[in-house]
C-alpha positions in Angstrom: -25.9 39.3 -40.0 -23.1 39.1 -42.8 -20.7 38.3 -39.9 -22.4 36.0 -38.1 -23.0 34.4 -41.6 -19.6 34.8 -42.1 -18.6 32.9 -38.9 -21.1 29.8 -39.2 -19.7 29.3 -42.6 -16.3 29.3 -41.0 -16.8 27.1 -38.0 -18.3 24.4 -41.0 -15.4 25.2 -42.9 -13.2 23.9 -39.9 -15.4 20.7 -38.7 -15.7 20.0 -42.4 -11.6 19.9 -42.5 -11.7 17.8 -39.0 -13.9 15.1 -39.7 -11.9 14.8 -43.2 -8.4 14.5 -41.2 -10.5 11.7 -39.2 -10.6 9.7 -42.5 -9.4 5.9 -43.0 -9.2 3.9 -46.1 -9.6 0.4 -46.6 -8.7 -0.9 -50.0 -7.8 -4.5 -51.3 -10.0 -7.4 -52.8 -11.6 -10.7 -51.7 -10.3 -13.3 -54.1 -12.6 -16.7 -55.3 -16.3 -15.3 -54.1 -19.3 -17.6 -54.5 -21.4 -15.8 -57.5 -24.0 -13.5 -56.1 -22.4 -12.9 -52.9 -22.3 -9.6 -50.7 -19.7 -8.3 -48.6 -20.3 -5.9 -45.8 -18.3 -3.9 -43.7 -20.1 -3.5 -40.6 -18.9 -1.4 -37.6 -19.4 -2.6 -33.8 -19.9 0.5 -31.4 -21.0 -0.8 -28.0 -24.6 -2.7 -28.5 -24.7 -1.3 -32.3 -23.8 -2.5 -35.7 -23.9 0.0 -38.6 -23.4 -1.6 -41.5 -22.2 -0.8 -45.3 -22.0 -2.9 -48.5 -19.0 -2.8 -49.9 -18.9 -2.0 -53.7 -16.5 -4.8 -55.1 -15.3 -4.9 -59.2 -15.4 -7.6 -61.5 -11.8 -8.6 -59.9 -13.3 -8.7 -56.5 -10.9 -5.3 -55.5 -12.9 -2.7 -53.5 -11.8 0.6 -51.5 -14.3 2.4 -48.8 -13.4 5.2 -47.0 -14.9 5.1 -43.3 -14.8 7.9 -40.4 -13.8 6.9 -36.8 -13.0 8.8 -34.0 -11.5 6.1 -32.2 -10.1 2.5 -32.9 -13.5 0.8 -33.7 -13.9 -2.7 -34.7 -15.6 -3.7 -37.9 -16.6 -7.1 -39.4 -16.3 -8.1 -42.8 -19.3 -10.1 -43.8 -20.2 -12.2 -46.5 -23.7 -12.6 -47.9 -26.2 -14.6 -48.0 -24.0 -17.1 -46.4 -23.6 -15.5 -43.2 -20.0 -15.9 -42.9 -17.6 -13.8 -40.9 -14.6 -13.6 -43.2 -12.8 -10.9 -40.8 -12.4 -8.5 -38.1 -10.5 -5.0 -38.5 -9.6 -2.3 -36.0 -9.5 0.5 -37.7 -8.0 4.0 -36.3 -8.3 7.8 -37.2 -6.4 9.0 -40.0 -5.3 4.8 -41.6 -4.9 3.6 -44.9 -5.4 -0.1 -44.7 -4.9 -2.2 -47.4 -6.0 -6.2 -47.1 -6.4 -8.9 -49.4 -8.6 -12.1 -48.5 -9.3 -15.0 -50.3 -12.3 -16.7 -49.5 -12.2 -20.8 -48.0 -15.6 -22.5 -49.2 -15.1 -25.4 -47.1 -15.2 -23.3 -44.0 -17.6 -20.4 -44.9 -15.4 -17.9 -44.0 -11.9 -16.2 -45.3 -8.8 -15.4 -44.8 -6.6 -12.2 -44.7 -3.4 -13.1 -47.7 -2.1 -9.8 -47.3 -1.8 -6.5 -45.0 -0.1 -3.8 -44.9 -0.8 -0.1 -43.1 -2.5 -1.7 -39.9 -0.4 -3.3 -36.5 -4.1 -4.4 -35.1 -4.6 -6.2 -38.9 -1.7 -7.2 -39.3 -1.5 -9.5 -35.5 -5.3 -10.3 -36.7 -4.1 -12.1 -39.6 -1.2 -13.9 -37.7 -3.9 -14.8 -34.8 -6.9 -16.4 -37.5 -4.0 -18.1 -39.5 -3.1 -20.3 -36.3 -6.7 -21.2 -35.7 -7.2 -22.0 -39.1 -4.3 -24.4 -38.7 -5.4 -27.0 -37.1 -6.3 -29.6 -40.0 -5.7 -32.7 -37.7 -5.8 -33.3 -33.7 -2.3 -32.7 -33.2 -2.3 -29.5 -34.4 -5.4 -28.8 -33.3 -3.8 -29.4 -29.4 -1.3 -26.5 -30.4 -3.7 -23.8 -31.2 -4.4 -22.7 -27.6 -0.4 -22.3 -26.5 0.3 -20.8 -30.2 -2.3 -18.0 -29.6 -1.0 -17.4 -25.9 2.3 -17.0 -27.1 1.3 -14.5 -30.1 -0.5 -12.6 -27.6 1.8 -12.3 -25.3 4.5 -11.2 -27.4 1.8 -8.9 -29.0 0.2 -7.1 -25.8 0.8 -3.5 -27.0 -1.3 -3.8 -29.5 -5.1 -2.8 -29.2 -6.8 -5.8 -30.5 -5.2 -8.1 -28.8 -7.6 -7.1 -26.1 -10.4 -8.2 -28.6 -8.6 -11.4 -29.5 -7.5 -12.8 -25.8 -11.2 -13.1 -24.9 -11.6 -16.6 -27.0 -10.4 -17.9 -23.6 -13.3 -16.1 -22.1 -14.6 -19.4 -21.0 -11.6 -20.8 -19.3 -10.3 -17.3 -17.9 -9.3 -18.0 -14.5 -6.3 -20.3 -16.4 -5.5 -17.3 -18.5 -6.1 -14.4 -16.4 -2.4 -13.8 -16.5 -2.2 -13.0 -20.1 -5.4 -10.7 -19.5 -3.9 -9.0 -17.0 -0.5 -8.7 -19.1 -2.4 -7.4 -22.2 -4.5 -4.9 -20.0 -1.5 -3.8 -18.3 0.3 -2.9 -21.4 -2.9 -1.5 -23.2 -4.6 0.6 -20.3 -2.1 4.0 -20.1 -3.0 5.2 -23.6 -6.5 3.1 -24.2 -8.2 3.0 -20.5 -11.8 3.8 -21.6 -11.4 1.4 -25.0 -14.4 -1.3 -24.2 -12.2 -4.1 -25.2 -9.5 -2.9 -22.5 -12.4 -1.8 -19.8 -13.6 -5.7 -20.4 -10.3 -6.9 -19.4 -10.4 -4.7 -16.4 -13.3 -6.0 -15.1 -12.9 -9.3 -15.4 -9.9 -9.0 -13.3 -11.6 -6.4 -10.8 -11.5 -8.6 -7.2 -9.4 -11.4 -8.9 -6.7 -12.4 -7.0 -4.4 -15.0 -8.3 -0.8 -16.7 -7.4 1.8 -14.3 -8.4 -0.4 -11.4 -7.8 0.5 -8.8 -5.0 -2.1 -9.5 -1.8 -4.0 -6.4 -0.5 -3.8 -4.9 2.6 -5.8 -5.8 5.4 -6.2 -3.6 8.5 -8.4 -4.5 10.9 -9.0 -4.8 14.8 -7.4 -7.4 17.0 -8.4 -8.7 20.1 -7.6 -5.2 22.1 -9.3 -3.4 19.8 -5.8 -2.4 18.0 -5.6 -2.2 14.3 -3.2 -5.0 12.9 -1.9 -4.7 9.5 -1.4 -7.6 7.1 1.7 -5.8 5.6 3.4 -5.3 9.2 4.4 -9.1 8.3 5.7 -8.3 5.2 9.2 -11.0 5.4 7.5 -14.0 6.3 5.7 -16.5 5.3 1.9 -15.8 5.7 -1.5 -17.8 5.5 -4.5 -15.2 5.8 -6.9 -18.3 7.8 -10.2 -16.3 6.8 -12.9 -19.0 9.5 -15.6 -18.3 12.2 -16.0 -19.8 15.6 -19.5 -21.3 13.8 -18.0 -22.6 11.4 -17.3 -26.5 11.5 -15.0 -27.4 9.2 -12.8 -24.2 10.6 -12.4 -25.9 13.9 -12.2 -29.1 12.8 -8.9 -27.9 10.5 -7.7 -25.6 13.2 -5.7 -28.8 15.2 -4.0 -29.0 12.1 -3.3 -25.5 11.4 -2.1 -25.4 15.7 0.4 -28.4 14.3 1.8 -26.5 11.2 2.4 -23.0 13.2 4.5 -24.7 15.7 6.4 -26.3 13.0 7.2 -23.7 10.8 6.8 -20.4 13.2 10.9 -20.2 14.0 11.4 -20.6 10.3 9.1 -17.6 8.9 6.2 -18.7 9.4 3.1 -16.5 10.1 -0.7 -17.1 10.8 -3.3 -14.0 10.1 -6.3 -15.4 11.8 -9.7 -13.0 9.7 -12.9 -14.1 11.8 -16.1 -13.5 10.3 -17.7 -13.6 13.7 -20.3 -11.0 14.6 -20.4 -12.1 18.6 -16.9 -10.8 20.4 -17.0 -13.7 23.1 -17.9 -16.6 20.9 -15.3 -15.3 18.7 -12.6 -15.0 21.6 -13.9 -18.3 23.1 -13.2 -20.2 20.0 -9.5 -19.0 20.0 -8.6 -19.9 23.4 -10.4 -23.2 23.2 -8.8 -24.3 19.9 -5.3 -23.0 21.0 -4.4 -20.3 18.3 -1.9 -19.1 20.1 -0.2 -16.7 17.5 -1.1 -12.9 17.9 -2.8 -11.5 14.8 -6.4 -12.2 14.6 -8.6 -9.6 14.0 -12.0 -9.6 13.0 -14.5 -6.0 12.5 -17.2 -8.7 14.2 -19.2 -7.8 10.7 -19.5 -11.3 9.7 -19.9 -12.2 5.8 -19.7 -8.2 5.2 -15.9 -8.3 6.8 -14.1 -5.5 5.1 -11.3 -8.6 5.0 -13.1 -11.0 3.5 -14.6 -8.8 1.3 -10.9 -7.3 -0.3 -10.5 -11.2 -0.8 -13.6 -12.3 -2.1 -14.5 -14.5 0.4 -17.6 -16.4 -0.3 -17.0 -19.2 2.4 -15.1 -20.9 4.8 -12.7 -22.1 5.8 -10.4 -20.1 3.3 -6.9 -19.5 2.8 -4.1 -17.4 1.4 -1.0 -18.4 1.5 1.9 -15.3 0.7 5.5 -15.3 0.3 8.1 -12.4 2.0 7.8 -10.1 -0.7 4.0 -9.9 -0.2 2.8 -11.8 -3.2 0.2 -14.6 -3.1 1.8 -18.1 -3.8 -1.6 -20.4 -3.3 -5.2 -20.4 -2.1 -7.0 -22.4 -0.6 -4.4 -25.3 0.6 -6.0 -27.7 3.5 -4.8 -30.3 5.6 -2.2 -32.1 3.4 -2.1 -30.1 0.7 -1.0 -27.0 3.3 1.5 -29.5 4.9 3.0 -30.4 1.6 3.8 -26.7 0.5 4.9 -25.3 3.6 7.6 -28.1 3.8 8.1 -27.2 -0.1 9.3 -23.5 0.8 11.1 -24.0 4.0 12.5 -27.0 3.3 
């Protein structure tokens, strides 16, 4: 019994020892408070906030000591007024000191003064642009200056937190999200902020981005790969013998493969037919005379159209020789206008 004793007392020795190497400081002060105001340190772990008030002195300095396991995210709030002065990211083992001063005008405050903490640190860079803009000039800035700070910045964890103020206009700045995860996702993969970013680009496929492989059945039953054309110039035509704006575009799409086929030019014909012969009717009577259409005859479940996200037709992709997506969706005109771009 004295052993086992013994042992338990051991075993709370050591976690006692582990969770005290887990240990992070945050010291500093909050200067020019509104009287009778609060501050609280609240941490945000998935759906939860666990909050703490923060024990300031008559000069407004304070120093908490807090316990993550991982990077976690914690808001610095002021009371009663409801403001958000600031976010940290806080890891295992820091000694962060920050000194804000708090801005009436705007209910909120601003970091002065960091040192200890990378993720502070581009935090207080990132909140001094947006609190910048004092007129509409500077204003107009804003959204270029915080690309540009994130993108010079995407090795550091909160960025991942910070990129997603463009959450409503992603698909314009799905690059930098994908940049940022890219950089972030070898060492912090299961991070929420980083799993966010990865599925928001999940299925997103973008110019510049590297287009899947397709393989799928031709005419003969043979399996025709996308990547076999790899060195030309390729549109993926994704379109369905039912579909009538597909075979009202096909004359021109006939015109621009004749055009452009002895310079590079390739057509990848994905039907999302379900009927064989109405399928193969539609091709000899419209004239698509290049080889590669395939189709798995599944219709809007085509493995194809599905890697793609197709969610109508007619659709295109257009990809360069190296195999990387230029455009989508280019009709009539607009098609005409690049392909005469890039070949001539």
């Amino acid at each position: 019994m004295k052993r086992l004793s013994f042992l338990l007392a051991i075993v709370m020795l050591v976690s006692a020892c582990n969770l005290s190497a887990q240990k992070s400081t945050i010291s500093g002060s909050i200067a020019d408070l509104p009287e009778g105001s609060k501050v609280v340190l609240a941490a945000i772990v998935g759906d939860q906030i666990n909050a703490d008030t923060l024990q300031l002195d008559a000069k407004g300095a304070f120093k908490t000591t807090i316990n993550p396991t991982e990077p976690t995210l914690y808001m610095v709030n002021i009371l009663p007024f409801n403001a958000t002065a600031c976010h940290l990211m806080v890891g295992p083992k820091e000694k962060i000191e920050v000194d804000m001063v708090y801005i009436p005008e705007m209910r909120t405050a601003k970091i002065t003064h960091c040192k200890g903490s990378d993720n502070v640190e581009l935090y207080r860079q990132f909140n001094d642009i947006l609190l910048s803009g004092v007129n509409p000039t500077m204003q107009a800035l804003i959204p270029s200056q915080l690309e540009s700070l994130l993108a010079q910045n995407k090795n550091v964890l909160i960025s991942s937190f910070l990129v997603t103020i463009f959450e409503q206009d992603f698909e314009n700045h799905a690059f930098l999200y994908k940049e940022i995860r890219d950089a972030l996702a070898p060492k912090y993969e299961n991070n929420p902020y980083v799993k966010h970013l990865s599925d928001r680009l999940r299925g997103l496929l973008l110019p510049g981005m590297e287009a899947p492989e397709i393989a799928m059945p031709d005419t003969e039953g043979n399996t025709r790969k996308l990547s076999d054309l790899r060195g030309k110039v390729v549109m993926i035509d994704f379109w369905a013998s039912w579909c009538g704006p597909c075979r009202k575009e096909n004359p021109n799409v006939v015109k621009l493969y004749h055009k452009y086929h002895d310079k590079g030019f390739e057509i990848y014909s994905v039907s999302l037919d379900k009927t064989r012969d109405q399928w193969l009717k539609a091709i000899k009577d419209d004239g698509l005379v290049w080889p590669n259409h395939v189709s798995d005859l599944n219709g809007w479940t085509s493995s194809g159209g599905k890697t793609y996200g197709i969610m109508s037709v007619p659709s295109t992709v257009l990809i360069d020789k190296e195999g990387k997506i230029i455009a989508r969706n280019l009709r009539g005109a607009e098609l005409e206008r690049k392909l005469a771009e890039i070949f001539n």
